[in-house]
C-alpha positions as CSV (number, residue, x, y, z in Angstrom):
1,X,0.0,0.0,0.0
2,X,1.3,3.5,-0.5
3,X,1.2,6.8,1.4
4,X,2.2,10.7,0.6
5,X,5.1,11.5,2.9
6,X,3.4,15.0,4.6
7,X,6.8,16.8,3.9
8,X,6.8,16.4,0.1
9,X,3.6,14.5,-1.0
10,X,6.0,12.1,-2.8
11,X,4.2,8.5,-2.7
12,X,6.0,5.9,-1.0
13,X,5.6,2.5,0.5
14,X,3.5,1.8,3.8
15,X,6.3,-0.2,4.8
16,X,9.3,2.4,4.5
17,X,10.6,4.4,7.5
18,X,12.2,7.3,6.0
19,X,10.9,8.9,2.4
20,X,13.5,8.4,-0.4
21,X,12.4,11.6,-1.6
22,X,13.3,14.4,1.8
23,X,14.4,11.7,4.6
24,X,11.0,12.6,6.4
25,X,10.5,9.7,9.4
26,X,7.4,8.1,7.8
27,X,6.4,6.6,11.8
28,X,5.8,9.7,13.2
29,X,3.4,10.6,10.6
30,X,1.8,7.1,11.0
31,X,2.0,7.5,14.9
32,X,-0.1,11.2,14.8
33,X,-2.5,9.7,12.1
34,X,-2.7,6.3,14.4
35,X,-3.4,8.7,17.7
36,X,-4.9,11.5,15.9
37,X,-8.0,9.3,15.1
38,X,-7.6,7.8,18.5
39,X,-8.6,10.8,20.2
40,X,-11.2,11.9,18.1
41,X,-13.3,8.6,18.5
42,X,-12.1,9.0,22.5
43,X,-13.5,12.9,22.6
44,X,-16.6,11.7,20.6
45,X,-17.0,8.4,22.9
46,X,-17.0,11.3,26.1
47,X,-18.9,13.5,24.7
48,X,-21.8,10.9,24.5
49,X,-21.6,9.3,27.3
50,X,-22.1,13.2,28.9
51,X,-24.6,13.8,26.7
52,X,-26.5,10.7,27.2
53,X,-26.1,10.2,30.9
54,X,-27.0,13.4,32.4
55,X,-30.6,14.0,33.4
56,X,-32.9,16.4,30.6
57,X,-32.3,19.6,31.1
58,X,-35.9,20.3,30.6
59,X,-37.4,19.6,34.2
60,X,-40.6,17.9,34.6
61,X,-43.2,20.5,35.3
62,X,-45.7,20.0,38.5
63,X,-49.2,19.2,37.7
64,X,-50.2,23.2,39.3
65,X,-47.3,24.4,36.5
66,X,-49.1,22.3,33.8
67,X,-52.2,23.7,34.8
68,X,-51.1,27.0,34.4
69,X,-49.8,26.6,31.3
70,X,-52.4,25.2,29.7
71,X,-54.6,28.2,30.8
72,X,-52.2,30.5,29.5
73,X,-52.1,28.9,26.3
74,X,-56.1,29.5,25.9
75,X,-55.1,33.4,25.9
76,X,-53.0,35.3,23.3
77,X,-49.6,35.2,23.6
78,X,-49.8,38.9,22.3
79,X,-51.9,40.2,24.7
80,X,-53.2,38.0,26.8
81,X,-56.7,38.0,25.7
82,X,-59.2,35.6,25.2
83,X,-60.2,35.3,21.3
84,X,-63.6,34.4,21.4
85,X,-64.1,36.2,24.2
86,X,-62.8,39.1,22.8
87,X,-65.0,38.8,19.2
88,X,-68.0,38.7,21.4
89,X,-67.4,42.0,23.3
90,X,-66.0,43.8,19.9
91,X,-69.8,42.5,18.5
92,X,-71.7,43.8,21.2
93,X,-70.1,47.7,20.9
94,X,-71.6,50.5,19.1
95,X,-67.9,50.9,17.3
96,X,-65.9,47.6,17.2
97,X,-63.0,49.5,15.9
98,X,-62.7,50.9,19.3
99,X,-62.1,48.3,20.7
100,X,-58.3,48.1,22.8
101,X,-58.2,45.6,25.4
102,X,-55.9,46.3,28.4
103,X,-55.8,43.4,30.7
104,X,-57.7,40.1,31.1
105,X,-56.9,37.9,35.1
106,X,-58.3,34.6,35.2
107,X,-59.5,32.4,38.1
108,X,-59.3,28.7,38.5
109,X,-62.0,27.0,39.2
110,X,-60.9,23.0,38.4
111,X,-64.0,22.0,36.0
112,X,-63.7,25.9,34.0
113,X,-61.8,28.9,34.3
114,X,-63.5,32.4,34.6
115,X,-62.1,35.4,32.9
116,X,-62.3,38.8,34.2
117,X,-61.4,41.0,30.9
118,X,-60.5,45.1,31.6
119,X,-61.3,46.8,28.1
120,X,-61.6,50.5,27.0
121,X,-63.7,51.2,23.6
122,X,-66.2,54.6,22.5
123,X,-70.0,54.6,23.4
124,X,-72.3,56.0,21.1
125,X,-71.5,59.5,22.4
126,X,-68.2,59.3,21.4
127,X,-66.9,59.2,24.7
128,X,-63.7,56.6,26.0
129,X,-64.9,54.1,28.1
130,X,-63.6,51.4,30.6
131,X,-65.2,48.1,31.6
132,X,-64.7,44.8,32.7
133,X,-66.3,41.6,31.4
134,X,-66.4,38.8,33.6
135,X,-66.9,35.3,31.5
136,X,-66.6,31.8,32.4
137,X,-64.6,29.2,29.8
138,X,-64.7,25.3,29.7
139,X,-61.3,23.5,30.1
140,X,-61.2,23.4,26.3
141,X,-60.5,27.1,26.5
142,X,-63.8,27.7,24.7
143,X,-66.6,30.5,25.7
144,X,-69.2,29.2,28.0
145,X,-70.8,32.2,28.9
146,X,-70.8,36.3,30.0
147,X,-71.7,36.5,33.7
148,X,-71.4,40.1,34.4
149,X,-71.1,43.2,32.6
150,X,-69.3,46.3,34.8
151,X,-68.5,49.8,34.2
């Protein structure tokens, strides 16, 4: 079998020590190759055994945590609204383009969750007003009813 020599790139027998060509010792170059892929497959053996060992990073969430998240993820990520809740307000208003939501809470009630939404929109007078909405919502995240209207 043959080999370059890394001094000259002059192609020489596996089995020579020195290259014909520059004198270059041929069984150091073997030796680094030989220990060069060594320690890669040692550094990639290492590297998975740390990255298969350790525990997930991601830590198991409580079921209170999951609860919470799932309630979050019924409102907007953008503002924290409640969609259909919000559609259903904007249809009852004299001037939907009023509308401007400013904060919505929630409660947790196990079997639904109720909603208490602050909003600010114009009345027919053309005058700036804010109210809450308070609204109950199945564990599907979807509208059950509006229980109170406040001003």
């Amino acid at each position: 079998m043959k080999q370059k020599c890394s001094k000259c790139n002059h192609e020489v027998n596996k089995d020579m020590k020195n290259c014909p060509n520059c004198d270059a010792d041929l069984t150091k170059q073997r030796k680094i190759a030989t220990f060069g892929c060594l320690g890669f497959v040692l550094i990639a053996i290492i590297i998975g055994i740390w990255f298969f060992s350790g525990e997930s990073e991601t830590p198991q969430l409580t079921d209170a945590e999951k609860r919470v998240q799932h309630i979050e993820n019924c409102l907007s990520a953008w503002d924290g609204s409640h969609p259909e809740l919000e559609e259903r307000i904007k249809s009852s208003l004299n001037d939907e383009e009023s509308y401007e939501h400013i904060e919505t809470r929630y409660l947790d009630n196990d079997s639904s969750i109720t909603l208490i939404t602050k909003f600010s929109a114009k009345n027919s007078f053309g005058g700036t007003l804010k109210k809450d909405v308070i609204a109950e919502i199945n564990n599907n995240c979807e509208l059950i009813e509006i229980i109170q209207w406040y001003e």
